[in-house]
N, C-alpha and C positions, 0 to 999 in steps of 0.2 A: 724671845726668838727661839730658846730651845727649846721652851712649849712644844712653839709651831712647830717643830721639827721632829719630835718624838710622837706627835699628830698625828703627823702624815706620814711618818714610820709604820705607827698603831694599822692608820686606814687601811695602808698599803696591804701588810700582814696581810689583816682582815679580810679583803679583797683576795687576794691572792688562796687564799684559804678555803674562799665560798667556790670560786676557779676549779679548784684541788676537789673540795668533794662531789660537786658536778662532772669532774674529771671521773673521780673513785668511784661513781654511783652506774657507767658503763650505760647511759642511757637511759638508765630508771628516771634519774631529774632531767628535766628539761631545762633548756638551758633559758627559757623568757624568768624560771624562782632564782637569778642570779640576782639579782638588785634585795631581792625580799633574805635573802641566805645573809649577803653581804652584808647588810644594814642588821641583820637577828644578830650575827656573831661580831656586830659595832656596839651593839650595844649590851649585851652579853658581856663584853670587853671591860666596857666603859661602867657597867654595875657591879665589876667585880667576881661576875658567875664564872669567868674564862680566864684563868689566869694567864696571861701573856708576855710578861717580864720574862726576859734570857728566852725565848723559843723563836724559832722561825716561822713560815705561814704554815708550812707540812705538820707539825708540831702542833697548832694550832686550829690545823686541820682534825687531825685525831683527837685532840682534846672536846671539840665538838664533837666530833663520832661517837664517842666515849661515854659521852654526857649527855645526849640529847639526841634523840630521834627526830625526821621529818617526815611528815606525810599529809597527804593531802585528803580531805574530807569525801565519803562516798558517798553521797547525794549531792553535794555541791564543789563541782569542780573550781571554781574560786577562793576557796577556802583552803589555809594549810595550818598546818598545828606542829610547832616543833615545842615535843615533849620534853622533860626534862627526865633522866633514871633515877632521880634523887627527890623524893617528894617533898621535901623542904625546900626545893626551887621552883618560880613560875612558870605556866604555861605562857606559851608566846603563842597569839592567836591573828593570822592575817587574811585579808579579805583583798586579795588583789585589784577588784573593782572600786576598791576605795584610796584615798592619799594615803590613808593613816593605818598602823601597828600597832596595835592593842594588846600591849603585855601584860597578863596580870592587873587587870586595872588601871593600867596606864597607859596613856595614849601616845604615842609618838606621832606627833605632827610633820606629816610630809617627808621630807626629808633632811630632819634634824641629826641622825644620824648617818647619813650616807658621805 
């Protein structure tokens, strides 16, 4: 039960965080890359690239800022790449027109992490 419950604490953050830099980005993002944000910084979480433990979502917010860029591909507007500044971490690579998050080699199906 306190699994479940530090979970959906985790998500919440999460969530609240992709919010926040959508928020902080004054228009630059649109707000349809919230699910794809959301789910990058779940699973980011969830592998250990974000550390999360004691912060809040604002917290959690800049730790992604900090760490990784977003942006979207110039020939293919369905495409976005959030980069990482630290080259010993993976590129997260997503294809909006698709279910699945292809991070580094790995595929997230659907919505495994959301």
């Amino acid at each position: 039960m306190e699994n479940k419950v530090l979970e959906e604490r985790m998500n919440y953050k999460c969530t609240i965080a992709a919010l926040l830099i959508i928020r902080k980005s004054l228009g630059a993002l649109p707000v349809e890359i919230f699910e794809i944000l959301a789910t990058a910084i779940k699973h980011l979480v969830k592998e250990n690239l974000i550390e999360y433990e004691n912060v809040g979502a604002n917290a959690l917010c800049w730790k992604f800022l900090m760490n990784y860029s977003f942006r979207q591909d110039a020939n293919n507007k369905n495409i976005y790449y959030i980069d990482p500044f630290m080259l010993d971490k993976p590129q997260m690579i997503v294809d909006i027109t698709m279910p699945d998050m292809v991070f580094s080699g790995m595929t997230l199906q659907g919505d495994s992490y959301v």
